[in-house]
C-alpha positions as CSV (number, residue, x, y, z in Angstrom):
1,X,25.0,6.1,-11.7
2,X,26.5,5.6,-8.5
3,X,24.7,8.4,-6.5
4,X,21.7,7.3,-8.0
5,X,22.4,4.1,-6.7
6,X,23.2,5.6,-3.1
7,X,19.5,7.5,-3.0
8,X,18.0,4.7,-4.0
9,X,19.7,2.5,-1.2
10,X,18.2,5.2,1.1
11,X,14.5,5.2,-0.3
12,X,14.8,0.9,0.5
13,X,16.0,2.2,3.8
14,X,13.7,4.6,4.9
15,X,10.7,2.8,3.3
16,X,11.6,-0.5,3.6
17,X,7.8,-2.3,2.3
18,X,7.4,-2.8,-1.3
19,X,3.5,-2.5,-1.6
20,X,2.2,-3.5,-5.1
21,X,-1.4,-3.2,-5.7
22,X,-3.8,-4.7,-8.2
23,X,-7.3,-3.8,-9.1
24,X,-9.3,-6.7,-9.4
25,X,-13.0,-5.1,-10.6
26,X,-13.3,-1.9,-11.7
27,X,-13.0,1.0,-8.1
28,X,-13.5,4.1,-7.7
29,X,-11.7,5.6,-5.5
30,X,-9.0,3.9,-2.5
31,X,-7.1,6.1,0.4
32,X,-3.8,4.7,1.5
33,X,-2.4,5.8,4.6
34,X,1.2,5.4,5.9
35,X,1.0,5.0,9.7
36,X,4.8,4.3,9.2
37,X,6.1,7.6,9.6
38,X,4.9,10.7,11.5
39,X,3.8,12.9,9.5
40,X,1.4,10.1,8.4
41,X,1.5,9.8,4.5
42,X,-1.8,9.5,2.7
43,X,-1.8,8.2,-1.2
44,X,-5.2,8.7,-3.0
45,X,-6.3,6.6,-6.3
46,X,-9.8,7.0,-7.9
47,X,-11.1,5.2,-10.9
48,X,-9.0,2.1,-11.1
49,X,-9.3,-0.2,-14.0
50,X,-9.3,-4.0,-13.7
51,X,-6.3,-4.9,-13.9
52,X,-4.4,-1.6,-13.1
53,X,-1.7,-1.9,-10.7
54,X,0.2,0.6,-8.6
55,X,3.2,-0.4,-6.9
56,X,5.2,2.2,-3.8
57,X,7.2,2.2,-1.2
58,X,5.9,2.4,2.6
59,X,8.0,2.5,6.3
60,X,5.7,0.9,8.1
61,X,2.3,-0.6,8.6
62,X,-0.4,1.0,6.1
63,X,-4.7,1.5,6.8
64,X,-6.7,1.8,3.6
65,X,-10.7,3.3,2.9
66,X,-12.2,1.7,0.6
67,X,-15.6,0.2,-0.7
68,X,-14.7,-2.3,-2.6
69,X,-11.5,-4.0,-0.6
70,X,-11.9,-7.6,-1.8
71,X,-11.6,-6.3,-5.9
72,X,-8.1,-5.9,-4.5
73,X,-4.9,-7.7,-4.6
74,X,-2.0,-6.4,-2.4
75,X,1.5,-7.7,-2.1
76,X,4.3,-6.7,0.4
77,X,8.1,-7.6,-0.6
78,X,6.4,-10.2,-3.1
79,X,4.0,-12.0,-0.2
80,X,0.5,-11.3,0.3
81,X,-0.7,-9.5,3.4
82,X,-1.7,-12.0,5.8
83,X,-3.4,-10.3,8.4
84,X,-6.2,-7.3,8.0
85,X,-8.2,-6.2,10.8
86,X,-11.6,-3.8,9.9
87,X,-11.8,-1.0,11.9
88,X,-15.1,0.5,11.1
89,X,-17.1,0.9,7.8
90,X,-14.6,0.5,4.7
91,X,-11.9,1.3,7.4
92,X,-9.1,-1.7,7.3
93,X,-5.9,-1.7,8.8
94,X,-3.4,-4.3,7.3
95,X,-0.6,-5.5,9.7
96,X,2.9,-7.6,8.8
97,X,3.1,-10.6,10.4
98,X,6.5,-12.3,9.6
């Protein structure tokens, strides 16, 4: 239980954002890039359900493609994201603002 307890202490520490997501209206499909780390990590979704959530962990600030961006709902540590800027068509890049 302990060790466990220890890699999940790391996870929190390396990826210290709690992103929880919630579909709104029905989507198709959603890309979710990391811009945290380098190697970038990219998370891909497709055919969300209303009301299907998805909740990960992410080390920094995130961009997400996606069509249909206000039939989501995204929390970070339990706030909502307070800031998004759109950077091109269905291109949004959300930043933390404290």
């Amino acid at each position: 239980l302990e060790e466990g307890h220890l890699r999940s202490r790391k996870r929190e520490q390396a990826f210290p954002l709690a992103v929880d997501l919630t579909c709104l209206k029905g989507i198709d499909q959603i890309r979710f890039i990391d811009e945290g780390l380098y190697q970038r990590v990219e998370r891909q979704f497709k055919k969300l359900d209303k009301g299907e959530k998805r909740s990960f962990r992410v080390a920094g600030p995130f961009r997400i493609f996606c069509k249909d961006l206000l039939d989501l709902k995204f929390e970070v540590n339990g706030r909502q994201v307070v800031r998004i800027k759109e950077e091109g068509v269905d291109n949004y890049r959300f930043d933390f603002v404290e």
